[in-house]
KETIVEX-476868 format. One record per residue (C-alpha): residue number from 0; x, y, z. Coordinates in steps of 0.02 Angstrom, whole numbers, padded with zeros to 5 digits, m for minus. Layout:
! residues N
 pos      u      v      w
 NUM      X      Y      Z
...
This chain:
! residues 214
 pos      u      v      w
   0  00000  00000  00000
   1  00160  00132  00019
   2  00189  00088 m00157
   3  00029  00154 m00207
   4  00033  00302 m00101
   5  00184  00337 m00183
   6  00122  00321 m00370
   7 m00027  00440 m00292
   8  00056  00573 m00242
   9  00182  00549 m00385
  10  00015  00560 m00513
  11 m00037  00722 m00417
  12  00114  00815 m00421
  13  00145  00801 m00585
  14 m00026  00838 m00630
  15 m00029  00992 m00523
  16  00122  01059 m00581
  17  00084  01049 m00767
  18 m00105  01109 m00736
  19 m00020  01259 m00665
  20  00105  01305 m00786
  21  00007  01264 m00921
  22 m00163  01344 m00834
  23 m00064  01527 m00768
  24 m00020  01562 m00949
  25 m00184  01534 m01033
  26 m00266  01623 m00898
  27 m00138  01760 m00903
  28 m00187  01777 m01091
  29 m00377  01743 m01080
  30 m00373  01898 m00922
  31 m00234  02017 m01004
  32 m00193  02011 m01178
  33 m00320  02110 m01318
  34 m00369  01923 m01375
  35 m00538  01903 m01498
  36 m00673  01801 m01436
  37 m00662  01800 m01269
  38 m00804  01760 m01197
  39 m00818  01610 m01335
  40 m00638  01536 m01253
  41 m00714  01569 m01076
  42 m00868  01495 m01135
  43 m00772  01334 m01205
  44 m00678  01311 m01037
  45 m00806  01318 m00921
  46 m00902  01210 m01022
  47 m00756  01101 m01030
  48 m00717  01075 m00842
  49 m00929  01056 m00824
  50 m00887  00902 m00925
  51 m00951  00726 m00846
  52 m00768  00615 m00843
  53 m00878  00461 m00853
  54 m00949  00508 m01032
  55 m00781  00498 m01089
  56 m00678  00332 m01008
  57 m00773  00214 m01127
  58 m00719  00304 m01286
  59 m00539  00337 m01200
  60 m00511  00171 m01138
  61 m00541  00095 m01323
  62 m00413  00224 m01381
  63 m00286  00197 m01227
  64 m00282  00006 m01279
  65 m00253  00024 m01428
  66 m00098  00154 m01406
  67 m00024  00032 m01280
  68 m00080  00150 m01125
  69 m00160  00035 m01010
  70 m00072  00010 m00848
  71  00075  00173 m00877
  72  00098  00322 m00809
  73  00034  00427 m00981
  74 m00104  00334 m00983
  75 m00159  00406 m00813
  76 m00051  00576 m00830
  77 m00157  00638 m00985
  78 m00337  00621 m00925
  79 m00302  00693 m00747
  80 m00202  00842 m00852
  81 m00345  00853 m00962
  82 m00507  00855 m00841
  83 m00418  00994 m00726
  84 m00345  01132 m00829
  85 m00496  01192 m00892
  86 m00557  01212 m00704
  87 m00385  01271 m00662
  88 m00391  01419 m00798
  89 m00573  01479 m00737
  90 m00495  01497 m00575
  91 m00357  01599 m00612
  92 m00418  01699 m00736
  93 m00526  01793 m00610
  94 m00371  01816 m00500
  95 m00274  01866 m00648
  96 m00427  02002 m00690
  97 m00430  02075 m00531
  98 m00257  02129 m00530
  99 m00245  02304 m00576
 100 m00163  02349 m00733
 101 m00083  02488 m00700
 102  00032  02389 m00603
 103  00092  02286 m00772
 104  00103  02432 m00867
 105  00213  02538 m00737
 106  00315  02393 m00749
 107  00342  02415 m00948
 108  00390  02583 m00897
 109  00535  02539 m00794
 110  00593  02420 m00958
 111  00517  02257 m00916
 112  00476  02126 m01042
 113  00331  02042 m01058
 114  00378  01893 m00994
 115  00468  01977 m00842
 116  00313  02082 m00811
 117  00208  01908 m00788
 118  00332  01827 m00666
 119  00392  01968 m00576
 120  00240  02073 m00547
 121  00070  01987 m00599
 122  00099  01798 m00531
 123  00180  01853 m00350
 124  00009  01952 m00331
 125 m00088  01800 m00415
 126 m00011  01681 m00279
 127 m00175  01643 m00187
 128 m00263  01616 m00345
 129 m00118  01499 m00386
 130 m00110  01408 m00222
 131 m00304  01392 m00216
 132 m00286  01299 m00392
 133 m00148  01196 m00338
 134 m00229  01116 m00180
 135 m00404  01083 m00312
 136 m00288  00994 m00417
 137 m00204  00906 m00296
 138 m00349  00846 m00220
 139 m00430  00809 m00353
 140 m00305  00695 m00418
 141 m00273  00594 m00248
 142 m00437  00565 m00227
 143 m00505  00516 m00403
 144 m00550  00321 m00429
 145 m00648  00316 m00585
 146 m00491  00330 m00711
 147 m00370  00266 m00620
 148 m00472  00099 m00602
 149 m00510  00090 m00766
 150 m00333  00132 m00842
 151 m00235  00059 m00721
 152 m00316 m00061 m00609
 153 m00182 m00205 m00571
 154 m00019 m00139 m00612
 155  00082 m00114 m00455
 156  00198  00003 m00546
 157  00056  00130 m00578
 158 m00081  00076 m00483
 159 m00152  00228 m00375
 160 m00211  00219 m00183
 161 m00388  00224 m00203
 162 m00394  00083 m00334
 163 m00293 m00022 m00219
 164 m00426  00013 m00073
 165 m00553 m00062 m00193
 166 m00466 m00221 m00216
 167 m00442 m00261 m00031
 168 m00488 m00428  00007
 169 m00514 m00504  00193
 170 m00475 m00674  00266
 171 m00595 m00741  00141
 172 m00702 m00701  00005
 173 m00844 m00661  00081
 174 m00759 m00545  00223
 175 m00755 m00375  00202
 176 m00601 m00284  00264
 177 m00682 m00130  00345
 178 m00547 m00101  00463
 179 m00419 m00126  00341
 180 m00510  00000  00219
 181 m00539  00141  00360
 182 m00354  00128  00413
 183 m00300  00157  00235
 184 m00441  00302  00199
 185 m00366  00381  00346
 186 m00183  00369  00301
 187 m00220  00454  00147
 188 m00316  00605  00218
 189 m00188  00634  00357
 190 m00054  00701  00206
 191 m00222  00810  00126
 192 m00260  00874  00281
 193 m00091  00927  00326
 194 m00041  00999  00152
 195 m00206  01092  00148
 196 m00180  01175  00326
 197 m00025  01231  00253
 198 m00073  01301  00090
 199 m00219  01398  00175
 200 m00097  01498  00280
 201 m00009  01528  00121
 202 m00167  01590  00049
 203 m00216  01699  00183
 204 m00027  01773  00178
 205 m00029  01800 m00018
 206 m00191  01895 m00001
 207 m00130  02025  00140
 208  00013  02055  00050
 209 m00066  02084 m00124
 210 m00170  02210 m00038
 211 m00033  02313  00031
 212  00049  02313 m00095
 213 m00115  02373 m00192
């Protein structure tokens, strides 16, 4: 069961880190730049992250076998990537919109680039918009069951913690573990629990600051 917990929070850091880096510059660009159509893009990722994951594992699955996949880390990687940024860009583009412009352009004053500008001035004041996406993500990939048990439900090399809850077996076939399942629901939300504690005061910190400095 470490195993899994390790492919878990392997799976959800690598998700979360490419949902975020992917997800800051769209939303930078959806919130800042003069870009046509607008509220069509806004329109196509909200409707996007509203989508139902379960209308889309049968068709997946079909195509995941055939590409060779099943049971690898790609094969999970992609979908979890895939259901979350669009969720992950409607979040920060509202924290990206409420940033005040003046502050990016004062910054072009003083000679910095565009890319500068982002990184320097407009994601440090972002930072609880970023931090609230992160822990979404994060959770959301620990805790989701339906993909990884359909993707990768036996492999031990990829196998995720909640699939392996789901194959617990007992003394015999017709015992269920409870105990054994409770003790391993709890040993993953201790690490949630603790991470999220310590984003939230990073959240709270991010926002007092971006307002003095406003």
């Amino acid at each position: 069961f470490l195993y899994n917990l390790r492919n878990t929070f392997v799976v959800a850091i690598f998700t979360t880190v490419i949902c975020i880096v992917i997800g800051s510059f769209a939303a930078y660009a959806l919130a800042r730049l003069p870009l046509k159509k607008k509220v069509l893009w806004m329109s196509g990722v909200l409707a996007a992250s509203l989508f139902p994951p379960v209308a889309l594992v049968p068709p997946l699955y079909e195509a995941w076998r055939t590409l060779g996949l099943l049971n690898t880390d790609p094969g999970l990687y992609i979908p979890y990537i895939a259901f979350t940024l669009p969720l992950t860009i409607f979040i920060l583009v509202t924290f990206f919109s409420s940033i005040p412009m003046e502050l990016a352009e004062a910054a072009r004053v003083d000679g910095a680039t565009p890319w500068q500008t982002f990184y320097k001035v407009v994601l440090p004041l972002a930072a609880p918009g970023v931090f609230a996406a992160a822990i979404i993500v994060f959770v959301f990939a620990t805790n989701e069951f339906l993909i990884a048990s359909t993707f990768a439900p036996r492999d031990l090399d990829v196998q995720t913690a909640t699939t392996a809850i789901a194959f617990f077996t007992g003394a015999s076939q017709f015992e269920r573990p409870i105990g054994t399942i409770t003790a391993a629901c709890v040993v993953i939300s201790i690490p949630l629990i603790i991470m999220t504690l310590i984003f939230q005061k990073r959240i709270v910190a991010g926002l007092t600051a971006g307002s003095v400095k406003g």
